[in-house]
C-alpha positions in Angstrom: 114.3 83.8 52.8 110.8 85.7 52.5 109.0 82.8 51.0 110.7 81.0 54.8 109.3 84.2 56.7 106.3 83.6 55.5 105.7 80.0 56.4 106.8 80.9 59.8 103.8 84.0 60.0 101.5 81.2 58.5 102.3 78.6 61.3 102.6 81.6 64.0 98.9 82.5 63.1 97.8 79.3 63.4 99.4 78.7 66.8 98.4 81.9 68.4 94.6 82.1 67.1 94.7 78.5 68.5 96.4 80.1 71.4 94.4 82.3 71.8 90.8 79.9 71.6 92.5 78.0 74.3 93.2 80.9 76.8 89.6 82.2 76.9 88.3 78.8 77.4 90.7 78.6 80.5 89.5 81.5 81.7 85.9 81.1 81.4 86.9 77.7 82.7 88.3 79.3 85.9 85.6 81.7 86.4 82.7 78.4 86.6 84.6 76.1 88.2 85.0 78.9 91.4 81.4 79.2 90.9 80.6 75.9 91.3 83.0 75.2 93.8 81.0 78.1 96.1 77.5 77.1 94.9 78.2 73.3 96.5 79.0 74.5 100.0 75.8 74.4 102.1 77.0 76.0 105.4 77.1 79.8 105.5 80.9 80.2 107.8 82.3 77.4 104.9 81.2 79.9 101.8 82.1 83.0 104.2 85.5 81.3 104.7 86.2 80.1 100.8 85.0 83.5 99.5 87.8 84.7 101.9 90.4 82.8 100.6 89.5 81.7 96.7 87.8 84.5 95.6 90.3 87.4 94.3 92.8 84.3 93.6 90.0 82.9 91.2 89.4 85.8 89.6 92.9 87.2 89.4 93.4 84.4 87.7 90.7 84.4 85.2 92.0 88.1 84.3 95.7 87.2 83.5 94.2 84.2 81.4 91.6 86.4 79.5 95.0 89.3 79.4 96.9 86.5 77.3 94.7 85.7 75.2 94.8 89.5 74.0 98.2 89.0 74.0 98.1 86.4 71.8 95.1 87.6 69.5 97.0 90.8 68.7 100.0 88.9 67.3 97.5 87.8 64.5 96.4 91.6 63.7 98.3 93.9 61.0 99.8 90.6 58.8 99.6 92.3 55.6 102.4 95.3 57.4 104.1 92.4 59.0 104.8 90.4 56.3 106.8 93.0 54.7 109.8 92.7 57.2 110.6 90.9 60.1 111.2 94.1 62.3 107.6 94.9 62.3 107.0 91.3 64.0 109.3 92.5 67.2 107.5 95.7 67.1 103.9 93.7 67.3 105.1 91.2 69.7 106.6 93.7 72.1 103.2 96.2 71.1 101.1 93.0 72.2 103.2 92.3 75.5 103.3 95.4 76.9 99.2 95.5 76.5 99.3 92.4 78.0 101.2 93.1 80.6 99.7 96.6 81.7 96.0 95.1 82.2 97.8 92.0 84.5 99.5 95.5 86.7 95.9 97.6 86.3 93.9 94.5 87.4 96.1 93.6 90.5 96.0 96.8 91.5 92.2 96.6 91.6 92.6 93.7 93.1 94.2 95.2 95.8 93.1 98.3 96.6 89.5 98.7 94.6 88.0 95.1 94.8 88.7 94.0 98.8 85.7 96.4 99.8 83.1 94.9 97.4 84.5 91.3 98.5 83.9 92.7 102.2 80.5 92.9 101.1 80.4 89.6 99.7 81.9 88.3 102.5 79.1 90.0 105.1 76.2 88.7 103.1 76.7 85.3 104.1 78.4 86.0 107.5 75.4 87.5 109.0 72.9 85.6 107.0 70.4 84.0 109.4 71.8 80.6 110.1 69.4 77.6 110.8 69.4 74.9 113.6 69.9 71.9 111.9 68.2 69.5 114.7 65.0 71.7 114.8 65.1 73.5 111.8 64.7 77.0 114.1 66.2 80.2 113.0 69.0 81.0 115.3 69.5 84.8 116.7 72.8 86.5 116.6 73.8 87.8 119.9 74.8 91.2 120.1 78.4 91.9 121.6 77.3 92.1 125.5 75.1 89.2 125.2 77.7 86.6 123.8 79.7 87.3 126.2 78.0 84.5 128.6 78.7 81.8 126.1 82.7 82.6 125.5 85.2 81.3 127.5 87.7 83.9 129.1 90.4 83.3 126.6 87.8 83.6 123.6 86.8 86.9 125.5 90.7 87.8 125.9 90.3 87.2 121.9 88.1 89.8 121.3 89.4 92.3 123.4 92.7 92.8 121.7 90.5 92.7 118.2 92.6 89.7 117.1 89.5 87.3 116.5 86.0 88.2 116.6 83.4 85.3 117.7 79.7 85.9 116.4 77.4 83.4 118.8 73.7 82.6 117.4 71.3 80.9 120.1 68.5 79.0 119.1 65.6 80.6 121.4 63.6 77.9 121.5 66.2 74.5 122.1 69.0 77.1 124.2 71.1 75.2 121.2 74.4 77.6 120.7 76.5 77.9 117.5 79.9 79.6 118.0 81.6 81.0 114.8 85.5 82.0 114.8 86.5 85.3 112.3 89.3 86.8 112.0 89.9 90.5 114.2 90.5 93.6 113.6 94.0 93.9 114.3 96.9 91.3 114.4 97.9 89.1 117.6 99.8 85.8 117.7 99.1 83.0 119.0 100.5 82.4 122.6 102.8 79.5 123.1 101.2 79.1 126.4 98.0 79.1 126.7 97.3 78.9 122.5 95.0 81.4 122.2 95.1 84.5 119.6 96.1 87.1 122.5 99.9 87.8 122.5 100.6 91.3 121.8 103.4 94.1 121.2 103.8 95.8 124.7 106.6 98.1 124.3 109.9 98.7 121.8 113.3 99.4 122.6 115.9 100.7 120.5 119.2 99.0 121.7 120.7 100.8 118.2 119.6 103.5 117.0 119.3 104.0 112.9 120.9 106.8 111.1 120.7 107.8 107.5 123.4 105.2 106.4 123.0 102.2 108.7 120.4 99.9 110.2 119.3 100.3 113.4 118.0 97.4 115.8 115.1 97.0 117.9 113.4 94.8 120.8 110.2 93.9 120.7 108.6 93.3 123.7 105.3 90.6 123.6 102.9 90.4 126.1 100.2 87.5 126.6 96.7 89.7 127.2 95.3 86.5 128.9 98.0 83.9 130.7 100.6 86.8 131.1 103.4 85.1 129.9 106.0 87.1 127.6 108.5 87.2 124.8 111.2 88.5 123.4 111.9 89.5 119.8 115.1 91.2 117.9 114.4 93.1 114.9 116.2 95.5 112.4 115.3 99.0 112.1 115.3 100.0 108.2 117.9 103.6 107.8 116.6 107.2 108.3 115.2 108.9 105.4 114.3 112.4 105.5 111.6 112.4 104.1 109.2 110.5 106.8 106.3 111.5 108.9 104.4 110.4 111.5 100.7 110.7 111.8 99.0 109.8 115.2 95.7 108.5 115.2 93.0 110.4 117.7 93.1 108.7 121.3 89.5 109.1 121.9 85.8 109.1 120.1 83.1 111.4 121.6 79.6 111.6 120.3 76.6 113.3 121.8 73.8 111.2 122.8 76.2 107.9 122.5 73.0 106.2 123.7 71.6 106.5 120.1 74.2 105.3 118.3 74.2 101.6 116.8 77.0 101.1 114.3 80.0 103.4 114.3 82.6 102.5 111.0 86.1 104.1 110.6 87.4 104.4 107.2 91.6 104.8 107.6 93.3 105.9 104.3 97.0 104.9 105.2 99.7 106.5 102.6 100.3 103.1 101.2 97.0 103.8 99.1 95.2 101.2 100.9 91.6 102.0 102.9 90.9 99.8 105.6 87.3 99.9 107.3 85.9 98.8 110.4 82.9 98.6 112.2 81.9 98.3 115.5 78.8 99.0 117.7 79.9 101.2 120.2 81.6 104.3 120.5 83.4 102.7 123.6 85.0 99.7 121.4 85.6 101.9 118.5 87.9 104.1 121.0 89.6 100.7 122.5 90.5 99.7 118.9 92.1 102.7 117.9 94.4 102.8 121.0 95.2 99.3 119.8 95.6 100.4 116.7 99.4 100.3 114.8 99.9 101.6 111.0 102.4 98.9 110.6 100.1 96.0 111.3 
């Protein structure tokens, strides 16, 4: 039986260095191949768009590689205690897991909460990086908000004004030539069945049954089209009561003396969730029109 046991911690030690080797490659692996991916995209709205949806994925991904390979490297650790009963072999596996485990739940918190603002960054760098004509080789100017405005059709205008897409519009001075770049908004509107654009939002709620602290309640959302007017209807529950919930309403209205002087106003939102969203804007004026918009659900 021991001299059996023994074989098996042999073999085991074998398979989980080997394991192990292979689990940092991956990672590593993981971590260059996103690199390379992002290094061979030439346009700045393709690597502002990949970073957007590869990056935390990628290295997410890398982490929970590099967190097995602990895993599997501390199951090789202590074999002199090990060997002396097959108990302390549950104890190291389920030592080894739980390790494992709690730097997969620490990084995706990260992840979540911690990492989206320096990705923001990332994100920026290339978004407002000086793009290039490629006819004439120009550099292009970035309008500022009042200035696009002549080169965006009313619907991509309607777009902006509910803060569901954002458009940035660089000119080439010299040619007239006009590149038009689509972002995603501030806040969350869907697209209209109508007219297709990003503009249908949540006009009004009506409770049709109310909730109480041991059943569901149901709701009527009422959608509005902010551009072809056309409307819809949507039935939702309402989750029970529970004691124990506020409501925080956000200010109406911004005021700053000398307005005139002001260039970039950001709001910083800590909702109870644990989550911090920012925004920016460049007026006091749109800054105040978001935050009438503005919904803790969405």
């Amino acid at each position: 039986m021991e001299l059996t046991y023994s074989k098996f911690l042999a073999v085991w030690q074998i398979i989980a260095l080997g394991l192990c080797g292979a689990s940092i490659i991956g990672g590593i692996l993981i971590l260059i191949v996103h690199r390379l991916r992002f290094s061979s995209i030439s346009d700045y709205k393709q690597k502002y768009d990949y970073l957007a949806s590869n990056d935390s994925k990628m290295i997410f991904w890398s982490i929970i590689a590099f967190a097995v390979a602990l895993t599997l490297f501390i199951n090789t650790v202590y074999d002199s205690t090990v060997v002396l009963s097959y108990v302390w072999f549950f104890v190291r596996l389920f030592i080894a897991v739980c390790i494992g485990t709690l730097i997969i739940y620490i990084s995706y918190l990260m992840m979540q909460f911690a990492y989206p603002t320096t990705l923001e960054k990332k994100m920026k760098r290339w978004r407002y990086k000086p793009r290039v004509n490629k006819k004439t080789g120009n550099v292009m100017k970035l309008l500022s908000e009042d200035e696009e405005d002549v080169h965006l059709d009313e619907g991509m205008q309607a777009e902006e004004n509910v803060f569901s897409v954002d458009y940035d519009v660089w000119v080439d001075e010299t040619t007239g030539d006009v590149q038009i770049e689509k972002y995603p908004g501030h806040l969350i509107a869907y697209q209209c069945n109508s007219c297709g654009f990003k503009t249908m939002k949540l006009q009004k709620e009506e409770i049709v049954v109310a909730p109480t602290e041991n059943t569901d309640g149901e709701m009527i959302k009422n959608y509005q089209c902010n551009y072809c007017s056309a409307k819809r209807s949507k039935t939702v529950k309402v989750a029970k009561l529970s004691q124990t919930e506020s409501h925080y309403e956000l200010p109406a209205h911004l005021h700053f003396k000398d307005e005139e002087k002001v260039n970039l106003v950001t709001l910083e939102i800590l909702i109870s969730t644990g989550k911090t969203k920012i925004f920016e804007f460049t007026s006091t004026k749109q800054a105040s029109e978001f935050l009438n918009q503005f919904k803790i659900e969405e």
